[in-house]
Every structure is written in C-alpha cells, then in structure tokens.
Backbone as CSV, one residue per row, in Angstrom:
resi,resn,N_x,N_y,N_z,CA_x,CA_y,CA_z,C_x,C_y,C_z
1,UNK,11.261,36.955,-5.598,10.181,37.729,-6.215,9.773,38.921,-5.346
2,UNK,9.820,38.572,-4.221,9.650,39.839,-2.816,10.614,40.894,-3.237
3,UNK,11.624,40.615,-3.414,12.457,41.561,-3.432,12.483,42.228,-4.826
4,UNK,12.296,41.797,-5.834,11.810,42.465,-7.267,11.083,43.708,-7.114
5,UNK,9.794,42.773,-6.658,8.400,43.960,-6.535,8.716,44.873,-5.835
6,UNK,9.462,44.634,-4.276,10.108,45.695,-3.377,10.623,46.796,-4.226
7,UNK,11.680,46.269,-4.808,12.275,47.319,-5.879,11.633,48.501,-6.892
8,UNK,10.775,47.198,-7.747,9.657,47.874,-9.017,8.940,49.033,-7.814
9,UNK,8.460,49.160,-7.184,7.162,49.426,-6.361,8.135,50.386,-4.763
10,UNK,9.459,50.531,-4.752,9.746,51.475,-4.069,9.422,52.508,-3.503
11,UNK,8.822,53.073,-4.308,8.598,54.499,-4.334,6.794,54.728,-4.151
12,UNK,5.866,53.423,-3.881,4.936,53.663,-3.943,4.060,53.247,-2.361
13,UNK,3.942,54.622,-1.869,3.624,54.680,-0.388,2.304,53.742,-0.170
14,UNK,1.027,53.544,-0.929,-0.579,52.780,-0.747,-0.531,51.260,-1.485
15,UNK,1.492,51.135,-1.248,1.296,49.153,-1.564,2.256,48.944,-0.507
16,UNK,1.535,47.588,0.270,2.419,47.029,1.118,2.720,45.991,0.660
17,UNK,3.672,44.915,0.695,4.348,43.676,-0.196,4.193,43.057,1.390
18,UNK,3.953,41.902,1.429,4.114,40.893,2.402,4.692,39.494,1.971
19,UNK,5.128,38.985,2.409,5.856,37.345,2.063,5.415,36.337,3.281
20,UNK,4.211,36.241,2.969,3.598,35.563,4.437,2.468,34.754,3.819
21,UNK,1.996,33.322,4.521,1.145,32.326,4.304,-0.385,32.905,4.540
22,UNK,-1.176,33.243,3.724,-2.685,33.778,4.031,-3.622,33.263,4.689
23,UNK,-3.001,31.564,4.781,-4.216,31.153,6.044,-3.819,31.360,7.338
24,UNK,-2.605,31.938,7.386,-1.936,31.859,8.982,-2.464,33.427,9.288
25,UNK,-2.548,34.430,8.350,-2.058,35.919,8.876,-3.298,36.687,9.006
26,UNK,-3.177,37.836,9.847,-4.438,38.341,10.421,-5.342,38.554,9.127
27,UNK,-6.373,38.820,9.192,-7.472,39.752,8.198,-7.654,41.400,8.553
28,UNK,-7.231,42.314,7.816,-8.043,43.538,8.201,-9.082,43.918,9.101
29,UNK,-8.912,44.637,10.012,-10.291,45.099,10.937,-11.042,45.787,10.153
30,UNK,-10.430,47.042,9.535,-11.441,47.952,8.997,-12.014,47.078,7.576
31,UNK,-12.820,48.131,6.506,-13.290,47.637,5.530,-12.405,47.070,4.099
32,UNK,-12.179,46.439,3.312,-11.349,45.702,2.908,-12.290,45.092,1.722
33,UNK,-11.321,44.753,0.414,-11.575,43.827,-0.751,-10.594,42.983,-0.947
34,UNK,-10.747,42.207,-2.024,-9.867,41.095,-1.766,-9.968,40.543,-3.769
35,UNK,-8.733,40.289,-4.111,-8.814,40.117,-5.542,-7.675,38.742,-5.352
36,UNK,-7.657,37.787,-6.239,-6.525,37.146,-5.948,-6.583,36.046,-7.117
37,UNK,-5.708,35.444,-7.839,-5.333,34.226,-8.116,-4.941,33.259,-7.197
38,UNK,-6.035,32.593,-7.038,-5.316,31.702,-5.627,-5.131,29.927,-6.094
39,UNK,-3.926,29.359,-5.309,-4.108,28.239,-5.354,-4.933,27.439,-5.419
40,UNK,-5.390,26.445,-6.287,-6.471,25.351,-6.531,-6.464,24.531,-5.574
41,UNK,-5.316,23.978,-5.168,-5.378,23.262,-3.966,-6.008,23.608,-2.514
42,UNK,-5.693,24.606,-2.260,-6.685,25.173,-0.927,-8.049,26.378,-1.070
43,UNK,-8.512,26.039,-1.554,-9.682,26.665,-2.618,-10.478,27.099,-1.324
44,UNK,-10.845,25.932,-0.866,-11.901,25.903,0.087,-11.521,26.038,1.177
45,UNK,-9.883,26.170,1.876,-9.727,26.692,3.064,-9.334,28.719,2.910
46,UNK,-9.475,28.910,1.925,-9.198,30.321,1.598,-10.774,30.705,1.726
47,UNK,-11.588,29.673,1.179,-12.735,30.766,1.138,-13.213,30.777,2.624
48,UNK,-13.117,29.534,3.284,-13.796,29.378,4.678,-13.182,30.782,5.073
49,UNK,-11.828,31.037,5.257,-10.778,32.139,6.150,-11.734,33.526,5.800
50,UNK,-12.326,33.544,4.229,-12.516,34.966,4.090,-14.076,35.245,4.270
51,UNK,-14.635,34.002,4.977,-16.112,33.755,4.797,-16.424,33.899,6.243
52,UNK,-15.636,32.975,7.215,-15.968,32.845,8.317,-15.026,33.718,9.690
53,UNK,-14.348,33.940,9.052,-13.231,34.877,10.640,-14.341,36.284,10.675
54,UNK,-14.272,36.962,11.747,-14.678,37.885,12.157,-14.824,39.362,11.424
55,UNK,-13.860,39.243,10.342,-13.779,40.442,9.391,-13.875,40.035,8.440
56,UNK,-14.790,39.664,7.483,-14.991,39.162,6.565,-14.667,40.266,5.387
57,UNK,-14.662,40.601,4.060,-14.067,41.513,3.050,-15.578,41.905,2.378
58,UNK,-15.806,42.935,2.035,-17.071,43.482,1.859,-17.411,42.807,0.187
59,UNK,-16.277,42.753,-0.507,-16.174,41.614,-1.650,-14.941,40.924,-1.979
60,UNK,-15.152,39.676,-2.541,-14.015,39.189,-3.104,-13.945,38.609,-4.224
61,UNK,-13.033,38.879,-5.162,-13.072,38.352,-6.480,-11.917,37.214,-6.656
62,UNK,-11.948,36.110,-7.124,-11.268,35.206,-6.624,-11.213,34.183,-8.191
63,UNK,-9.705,34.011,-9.065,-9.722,32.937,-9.886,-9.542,31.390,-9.729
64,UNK,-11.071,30.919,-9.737,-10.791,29.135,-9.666,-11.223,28.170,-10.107
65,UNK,-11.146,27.069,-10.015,-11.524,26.342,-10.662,-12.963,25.788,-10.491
66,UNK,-13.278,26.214,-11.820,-15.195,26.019,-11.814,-15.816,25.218,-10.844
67,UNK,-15.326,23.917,-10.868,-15.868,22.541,-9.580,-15.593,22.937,-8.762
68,UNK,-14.900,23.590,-7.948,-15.237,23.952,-6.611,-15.873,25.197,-6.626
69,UNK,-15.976,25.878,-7.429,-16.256,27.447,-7.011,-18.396,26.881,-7.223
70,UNK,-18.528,25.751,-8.025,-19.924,25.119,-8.011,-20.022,24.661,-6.569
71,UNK,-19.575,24.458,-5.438,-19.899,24.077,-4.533,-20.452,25.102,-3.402
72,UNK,-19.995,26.131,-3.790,-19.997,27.626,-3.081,-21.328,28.468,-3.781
73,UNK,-21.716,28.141,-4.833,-22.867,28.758,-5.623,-23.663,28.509,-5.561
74,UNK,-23.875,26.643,-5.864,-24.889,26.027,-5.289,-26.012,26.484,-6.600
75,UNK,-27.677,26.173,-6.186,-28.530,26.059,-7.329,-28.950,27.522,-7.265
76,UNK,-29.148,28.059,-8.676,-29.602,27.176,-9.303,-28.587,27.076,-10.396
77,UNK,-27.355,27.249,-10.028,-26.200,27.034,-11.461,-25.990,25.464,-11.242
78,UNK,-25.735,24.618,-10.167,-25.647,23.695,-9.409,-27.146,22.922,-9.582
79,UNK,-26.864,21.590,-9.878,-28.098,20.429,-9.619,-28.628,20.863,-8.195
80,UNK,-27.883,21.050,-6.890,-28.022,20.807,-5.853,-27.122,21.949,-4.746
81,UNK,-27.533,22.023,-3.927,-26.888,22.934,-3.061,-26.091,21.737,-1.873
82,UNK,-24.596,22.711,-1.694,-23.915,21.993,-1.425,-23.977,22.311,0.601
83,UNK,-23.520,21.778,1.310,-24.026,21.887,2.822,-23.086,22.821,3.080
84,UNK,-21.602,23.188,2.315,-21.176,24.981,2.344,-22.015,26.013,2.303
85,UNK,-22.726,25.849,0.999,-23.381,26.448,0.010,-24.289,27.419,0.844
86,UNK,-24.983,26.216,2.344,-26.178,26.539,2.587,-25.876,27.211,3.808
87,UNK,-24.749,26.885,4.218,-24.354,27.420,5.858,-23.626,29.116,5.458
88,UNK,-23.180,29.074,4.341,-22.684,30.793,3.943,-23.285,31.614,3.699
89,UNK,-24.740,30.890,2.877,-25.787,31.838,1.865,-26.613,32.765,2.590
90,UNK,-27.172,33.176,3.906,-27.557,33.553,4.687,-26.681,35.077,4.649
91,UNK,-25.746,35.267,4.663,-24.297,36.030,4.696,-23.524,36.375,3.576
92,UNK,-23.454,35.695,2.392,-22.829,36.401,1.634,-23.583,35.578,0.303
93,UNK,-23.231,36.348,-0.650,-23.842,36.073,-2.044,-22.580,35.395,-3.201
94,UNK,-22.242,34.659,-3.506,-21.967,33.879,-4.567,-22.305,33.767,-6.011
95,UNK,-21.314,34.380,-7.157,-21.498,34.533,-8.568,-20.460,34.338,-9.426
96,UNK,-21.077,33.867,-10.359,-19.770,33.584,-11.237,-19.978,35.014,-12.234
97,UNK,-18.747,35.672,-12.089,-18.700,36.781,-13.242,-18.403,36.432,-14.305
98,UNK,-17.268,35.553,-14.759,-16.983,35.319,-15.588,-16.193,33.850,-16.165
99,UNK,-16.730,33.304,-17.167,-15.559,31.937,-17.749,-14.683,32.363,-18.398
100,UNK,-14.100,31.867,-17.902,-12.048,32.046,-18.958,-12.135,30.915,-19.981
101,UNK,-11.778,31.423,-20.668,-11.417,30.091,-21.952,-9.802,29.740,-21.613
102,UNK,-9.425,28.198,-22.053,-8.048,27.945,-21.724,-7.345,28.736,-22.341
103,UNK,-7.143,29.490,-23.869,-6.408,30.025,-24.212,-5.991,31.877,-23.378
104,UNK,-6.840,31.531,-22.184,-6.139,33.277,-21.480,-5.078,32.658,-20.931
105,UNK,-4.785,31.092,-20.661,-3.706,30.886,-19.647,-1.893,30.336,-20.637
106,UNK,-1.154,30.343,-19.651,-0.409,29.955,-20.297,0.494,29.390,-19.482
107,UNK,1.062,28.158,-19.153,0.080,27.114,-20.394,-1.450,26.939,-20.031
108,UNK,-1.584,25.961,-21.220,-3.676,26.086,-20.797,-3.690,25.104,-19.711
109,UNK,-4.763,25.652,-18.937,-4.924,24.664,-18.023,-6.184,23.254,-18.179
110,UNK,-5.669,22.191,-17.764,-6.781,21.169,-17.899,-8.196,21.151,-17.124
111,UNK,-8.218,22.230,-16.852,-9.918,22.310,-16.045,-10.281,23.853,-16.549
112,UNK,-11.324,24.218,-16.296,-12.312,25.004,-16.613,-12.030,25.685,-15.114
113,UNK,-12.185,27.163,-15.903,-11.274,28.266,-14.477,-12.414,29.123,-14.729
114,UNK,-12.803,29.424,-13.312,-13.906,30.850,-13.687,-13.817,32.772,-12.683
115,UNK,-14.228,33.321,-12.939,-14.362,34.804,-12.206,-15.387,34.282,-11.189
116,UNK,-14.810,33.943,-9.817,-15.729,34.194,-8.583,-15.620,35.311,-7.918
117,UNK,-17.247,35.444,-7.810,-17.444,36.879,-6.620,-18.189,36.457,-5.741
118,UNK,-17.883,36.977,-4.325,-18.149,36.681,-3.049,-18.943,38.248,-2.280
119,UNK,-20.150,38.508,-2.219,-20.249,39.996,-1.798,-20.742,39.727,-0.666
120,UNK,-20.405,40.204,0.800,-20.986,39.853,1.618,-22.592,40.921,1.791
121,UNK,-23.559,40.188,2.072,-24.887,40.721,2.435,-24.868,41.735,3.425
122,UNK,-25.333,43.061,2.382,-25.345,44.531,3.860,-26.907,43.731,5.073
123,UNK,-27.809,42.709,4.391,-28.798,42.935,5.810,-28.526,40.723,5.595
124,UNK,-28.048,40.448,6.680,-28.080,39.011,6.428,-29.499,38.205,6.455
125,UNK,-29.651,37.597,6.169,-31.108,36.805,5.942,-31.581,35.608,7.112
126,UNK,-30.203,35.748,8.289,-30.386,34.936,9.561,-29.806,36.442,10.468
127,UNK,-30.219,36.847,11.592,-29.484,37.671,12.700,-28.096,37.102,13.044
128,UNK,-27.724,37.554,13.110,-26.165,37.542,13.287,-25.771,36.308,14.934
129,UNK,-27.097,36.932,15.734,-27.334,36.309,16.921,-27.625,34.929,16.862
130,UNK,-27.903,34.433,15.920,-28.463,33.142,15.602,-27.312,32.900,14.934
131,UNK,-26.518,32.960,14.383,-25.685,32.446,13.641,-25.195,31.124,13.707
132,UNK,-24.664,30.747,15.108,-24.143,29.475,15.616,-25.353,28.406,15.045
133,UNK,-26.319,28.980,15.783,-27.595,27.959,15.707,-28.232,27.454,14.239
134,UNK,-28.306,28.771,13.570,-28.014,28.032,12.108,-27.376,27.084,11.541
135,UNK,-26.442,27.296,11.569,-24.826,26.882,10.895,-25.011,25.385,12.067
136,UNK,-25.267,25.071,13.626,-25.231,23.822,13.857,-26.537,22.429,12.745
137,UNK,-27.613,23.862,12.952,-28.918,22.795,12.237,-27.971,22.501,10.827
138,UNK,-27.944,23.231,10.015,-27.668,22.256,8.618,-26.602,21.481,8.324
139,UNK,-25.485,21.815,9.655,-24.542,20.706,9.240,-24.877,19.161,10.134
140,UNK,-25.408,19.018,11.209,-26.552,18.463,12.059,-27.563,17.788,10.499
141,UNK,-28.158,18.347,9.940,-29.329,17.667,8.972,-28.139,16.610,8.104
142,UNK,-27.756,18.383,7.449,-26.574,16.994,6.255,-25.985,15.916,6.377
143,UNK,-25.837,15.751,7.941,-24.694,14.072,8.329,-25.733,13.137,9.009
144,UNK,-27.415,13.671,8.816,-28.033,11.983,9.014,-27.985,11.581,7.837
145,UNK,-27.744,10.634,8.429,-27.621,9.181,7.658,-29.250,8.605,6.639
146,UNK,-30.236,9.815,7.551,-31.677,9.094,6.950,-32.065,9.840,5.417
147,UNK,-32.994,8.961,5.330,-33.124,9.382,3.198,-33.650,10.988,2.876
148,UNK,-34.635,11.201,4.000,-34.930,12.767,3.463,-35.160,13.292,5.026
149,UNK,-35.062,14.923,4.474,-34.789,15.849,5.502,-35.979,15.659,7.138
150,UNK,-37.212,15.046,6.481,-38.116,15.279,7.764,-37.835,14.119,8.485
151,UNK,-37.196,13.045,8.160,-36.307,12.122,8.662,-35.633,12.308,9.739
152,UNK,-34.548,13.044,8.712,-33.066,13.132,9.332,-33.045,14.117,10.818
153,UNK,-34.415,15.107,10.801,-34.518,15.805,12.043,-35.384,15.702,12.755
154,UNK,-35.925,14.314,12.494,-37.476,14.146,13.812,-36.507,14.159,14.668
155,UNK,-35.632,13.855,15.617,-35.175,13.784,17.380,-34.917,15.282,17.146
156,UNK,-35.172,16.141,16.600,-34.877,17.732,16.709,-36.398,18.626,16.395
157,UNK,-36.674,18.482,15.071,-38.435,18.873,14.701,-39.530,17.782,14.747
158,UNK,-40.110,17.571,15.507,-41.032,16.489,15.162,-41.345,16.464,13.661
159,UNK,-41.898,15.099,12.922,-42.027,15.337,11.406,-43.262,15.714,11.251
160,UNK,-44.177,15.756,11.662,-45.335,16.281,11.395,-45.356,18.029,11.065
161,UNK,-44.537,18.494,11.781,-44.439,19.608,11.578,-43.255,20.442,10.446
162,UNK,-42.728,19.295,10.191,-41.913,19.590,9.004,-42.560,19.096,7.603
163,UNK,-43.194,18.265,7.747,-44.371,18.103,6.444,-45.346,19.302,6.432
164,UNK,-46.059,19.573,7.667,-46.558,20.841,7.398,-45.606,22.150,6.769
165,UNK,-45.186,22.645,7.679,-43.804,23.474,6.807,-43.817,23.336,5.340
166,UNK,-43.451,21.916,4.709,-43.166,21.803,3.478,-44.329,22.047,2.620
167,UNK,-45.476,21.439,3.552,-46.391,21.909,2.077,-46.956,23.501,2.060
168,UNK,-46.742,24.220,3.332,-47.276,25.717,3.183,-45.569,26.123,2.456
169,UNK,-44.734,25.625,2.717,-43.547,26.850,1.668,-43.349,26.353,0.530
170,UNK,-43.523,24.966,0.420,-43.324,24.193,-1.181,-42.318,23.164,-1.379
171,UNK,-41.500,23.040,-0.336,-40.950,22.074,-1.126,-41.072,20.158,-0.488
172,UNK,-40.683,19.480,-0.498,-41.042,18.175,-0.597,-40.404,17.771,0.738
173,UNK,-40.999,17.237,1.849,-40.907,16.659,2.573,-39.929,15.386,2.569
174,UNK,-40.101,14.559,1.473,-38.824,13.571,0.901,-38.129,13.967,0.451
175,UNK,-37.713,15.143,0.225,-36.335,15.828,-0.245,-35.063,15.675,0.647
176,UNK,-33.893,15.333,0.257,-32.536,15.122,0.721,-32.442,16.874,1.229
177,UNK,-31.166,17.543,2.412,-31.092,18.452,2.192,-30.421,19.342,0.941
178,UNK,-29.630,18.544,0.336,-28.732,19.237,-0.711,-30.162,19.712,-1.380
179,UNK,-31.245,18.990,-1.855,-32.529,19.661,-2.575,-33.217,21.077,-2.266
180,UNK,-32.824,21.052,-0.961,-33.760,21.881,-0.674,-33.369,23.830,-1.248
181,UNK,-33.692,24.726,-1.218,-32.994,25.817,-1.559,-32.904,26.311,-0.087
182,UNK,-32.546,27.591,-0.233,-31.782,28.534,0.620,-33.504,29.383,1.486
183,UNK,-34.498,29.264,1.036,-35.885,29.841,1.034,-36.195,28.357,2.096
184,UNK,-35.824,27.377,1.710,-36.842,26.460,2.777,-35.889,26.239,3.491
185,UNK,-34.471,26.358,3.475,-33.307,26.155,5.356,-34.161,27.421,6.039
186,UNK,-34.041,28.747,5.804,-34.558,29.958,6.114,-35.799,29.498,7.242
187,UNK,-36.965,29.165,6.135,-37.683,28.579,6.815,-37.957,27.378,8.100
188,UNK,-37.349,26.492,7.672,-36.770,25.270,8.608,-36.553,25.828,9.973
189,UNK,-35.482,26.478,9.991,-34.443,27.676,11.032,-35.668,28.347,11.867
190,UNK,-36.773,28.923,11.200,-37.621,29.730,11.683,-38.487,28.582,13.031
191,UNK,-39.481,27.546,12.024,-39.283,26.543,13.323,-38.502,26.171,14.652
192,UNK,-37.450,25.890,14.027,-36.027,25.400,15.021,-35.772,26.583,15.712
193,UNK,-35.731,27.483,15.764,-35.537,28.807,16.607,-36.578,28.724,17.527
194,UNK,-37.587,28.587,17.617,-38.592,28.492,18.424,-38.748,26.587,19.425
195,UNK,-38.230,26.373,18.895,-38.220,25.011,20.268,-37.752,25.422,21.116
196,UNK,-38.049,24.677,22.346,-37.323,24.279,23.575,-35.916,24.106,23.608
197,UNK,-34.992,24.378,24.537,-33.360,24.297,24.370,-33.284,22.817,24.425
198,UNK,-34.121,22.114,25.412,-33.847,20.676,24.771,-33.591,20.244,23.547
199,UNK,-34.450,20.938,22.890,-34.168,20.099,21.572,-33.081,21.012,20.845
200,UNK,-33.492,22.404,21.102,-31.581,22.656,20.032,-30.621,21.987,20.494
201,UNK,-30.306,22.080,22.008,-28.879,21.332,22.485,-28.842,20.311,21.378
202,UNK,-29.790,19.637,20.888,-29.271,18.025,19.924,-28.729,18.406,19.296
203,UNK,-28.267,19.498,18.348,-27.250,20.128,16.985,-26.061,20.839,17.837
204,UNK,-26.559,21.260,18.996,-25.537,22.322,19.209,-24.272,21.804,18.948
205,UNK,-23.486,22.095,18.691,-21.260,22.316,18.451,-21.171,22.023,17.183
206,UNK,-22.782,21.093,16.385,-22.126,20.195,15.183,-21.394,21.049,14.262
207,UNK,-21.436,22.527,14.277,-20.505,22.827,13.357,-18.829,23.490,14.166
208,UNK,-18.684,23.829,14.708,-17.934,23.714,15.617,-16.728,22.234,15.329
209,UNK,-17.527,21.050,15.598,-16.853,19.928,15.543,-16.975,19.556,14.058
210,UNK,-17.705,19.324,13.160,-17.123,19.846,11.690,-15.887,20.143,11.353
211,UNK,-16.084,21.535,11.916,-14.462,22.742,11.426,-13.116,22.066,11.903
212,UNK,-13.329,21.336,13.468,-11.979,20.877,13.932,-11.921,19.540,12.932
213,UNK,-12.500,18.652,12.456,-12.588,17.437,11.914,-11.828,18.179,10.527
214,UNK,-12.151,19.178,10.056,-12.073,19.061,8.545,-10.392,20.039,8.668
215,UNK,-10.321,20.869,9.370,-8.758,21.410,9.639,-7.755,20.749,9.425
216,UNK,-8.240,18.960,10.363,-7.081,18.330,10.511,-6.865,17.743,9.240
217,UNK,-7.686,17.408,8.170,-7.706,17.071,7.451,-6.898,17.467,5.930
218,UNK,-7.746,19.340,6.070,-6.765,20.138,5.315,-5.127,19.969,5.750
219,UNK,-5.228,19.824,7.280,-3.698,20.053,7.275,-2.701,19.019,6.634
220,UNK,-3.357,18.461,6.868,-2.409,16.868,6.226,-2.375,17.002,4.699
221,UNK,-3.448,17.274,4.250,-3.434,18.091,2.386,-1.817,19.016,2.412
222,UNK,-1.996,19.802,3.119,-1.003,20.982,2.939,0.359,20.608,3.579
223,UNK,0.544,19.282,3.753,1.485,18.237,4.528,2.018,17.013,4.052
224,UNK,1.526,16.952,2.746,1.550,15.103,2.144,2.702,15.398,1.336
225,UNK,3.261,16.592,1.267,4.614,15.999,0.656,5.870,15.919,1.705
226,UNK,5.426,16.132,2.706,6.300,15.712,3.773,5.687,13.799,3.957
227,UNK,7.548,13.754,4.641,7.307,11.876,3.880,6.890,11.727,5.584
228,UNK,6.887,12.802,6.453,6.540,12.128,7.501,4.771,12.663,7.613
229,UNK,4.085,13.059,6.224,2.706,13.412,6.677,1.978,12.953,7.835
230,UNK,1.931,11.720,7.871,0.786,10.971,9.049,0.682,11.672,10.252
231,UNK,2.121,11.879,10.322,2.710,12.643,12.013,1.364,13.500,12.397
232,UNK,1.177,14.656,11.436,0.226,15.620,11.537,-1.320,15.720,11.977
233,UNK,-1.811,14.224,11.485,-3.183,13.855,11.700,-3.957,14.061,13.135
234,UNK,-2.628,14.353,13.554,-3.709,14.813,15.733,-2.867,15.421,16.059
C-alpha cells in the first residue's frame, strides 16, 4: 500500500508517506494536527501518546468507538467522569462532533463509532508547573479503596477540611471521585497545593507508577497473538 500511494502522490512535494508504528515514532516539535482512523484496539494508548508526550497537537480529530471515546469526555455526556477523564481535562478539551450511523461503514460495524475532537487548552486550568502534582493527587484518590473522596484522602487532606471545601463549592463530601466534576478536582488541587511537602510526598510518583503498570499491560494487548505472549509481562 506504501508503495501505491508513493506512486499516486509522486509528484506531491507537502505529503510525506511513512510506514512506521505511531506509538513508537517521534511527534512533531513545531505546531501540528492530527486526523486519523485509528485502530479500536489501542484507542487509549494513541490518545495517552497524543495527550501526554511533550508536543502535544493543537487538535485532533480521531474515528472511534463511542465506549471508549465516553471515557475521555466524561460528564456531562458520561454518568461519571472517568480518572483519564480527570487527569487530561485541565489541558485539553474533549467532544464528540459527530455520530456515524453503521450504514457510512462498510461492512457495518457492530458498535457505535463517533467524530472525536481533542483541542488542546490555549490557557490550562492547572499551571503547567503543577502538573505532576495534579495528575499524582487524582490517580492517588481514584485507587483508595475507601467509599468516598474525603475518605480516601484524610492521610493527605485532613477531612474536615475537605467537607468544608465541599460545602462552600457544592459538591458532596460522600461522593466517589468518578462523581465529582472537573470544578471540584480544580478545587481539591487548590487545597493540596498548599500543604506541607510531607503530605504531598504521600501521592507523589502515583502517576508515574500508574503509566509503567498500565504499559506493561498494553504491551502484552499488542502481544497476545504471539503464542509466546507471557514472555513480555516484565
């Protein structure tokens, strides 16, 4: 097929053709968009690549499949915001442009396919400087184990002060984090920025160690039809 398009497209100096794996290969330095039909299967390691590396694409329009592209959107299209949802939203904006009906495909496909857009935020809604520290608190909240959020971070916020919080911004103190919106992490963060390093150190790497946990994981996805998959797991 490389060599087709090579052909068709000879003569046209502002297209480059590449035959190369997109999670392996650099990203653009300068400014950049990004349009693509992409595999269903790595949905979510394409978006991490174009969400989180250092050059992120000023937009991206991306065809996929509705259930995951709901995990990235989050509420209020979504019951609930997903702990992606909440660690990206700060940084880039998430929309569905458009639903495809099965009959654009051919053959039809058995799931519901939609127009995702990804625009990254010209002023982000966390400093850029904080970034780490963000991104450790909510993946840090999402993996206690306890029933709601002022719970899950007393050894980090005392709860008294996260019940306060909740009732001057609004939302519920017994709320899980997936409940909460993108207006009360914001808030949360604002607290947590202001403690003592004692207490951030308690989140610090959790996302960090996340990313290596969930890599190995993808990799073995992108590996299971090799009969020796397991090999891959470390």
């Amino acid at each position: 097929m490389l060599n087709k398009l090579s052909e068709k497209f000879r003569t046209e100096r502002l297209l480059e053709l590449r035959n190369e794996d997109f999670l392996n290969c650099d990203l653009p330095s300068y400014s950049y968009k990004v349009f693509s039909n992409i595999p269903f299967n790595i949905t979510s390691s394409i978006i991490k690549k174009l969400t989180l590396e250092a050059s992120p694409p000023e937009d991206s329009y991306l065809i996929v499949q509705k259930e995951a592209a709901m995990r990235f959107v989050g509420k209020p299209l979504d019951s609930k915001n997903s702990q992606l949802a909440i660690v990206l939203a700060p940084w880039f904006e998430f929309r569905f442009i458009h639903q495809f009906r099965p009959s654009d495909f051919s053959p039809r496909p058995n799931v519901d396919i939609v127009f995702l857009g990804i625009r990254k935020r010209k002023e982000p809604l966390v400093d850029n400087k904080n970034k780490d520290k963000y991104r450790d608190l909510v993946i840090y909240a999402f993996s206690q184990t306890k029933p709601n959020i002022s719970e899950g971070l007393s050894k980090v916020i005392d709860k008294q002060s996260v019940i306060k919080l909740a009732e001057k911004v609004g939302f519920s103190p017994n709320a899980k984090p997936s409940e909460l919106d993108l207006e009360d992490w914001i808030s949360l963060f604002g607290l947590f920025i202001d403690l003592p390093d004692k207490q951030q150190n308690i989140v610090r790497g959790s996302f960090a160690k996340q990313l290596e946990q969930q890599k190995d994981i993808e990799k073995i996805n992108r590996t299971r039809i090799d009969k020796n998959w397991r090999n891959y797991r470390h």
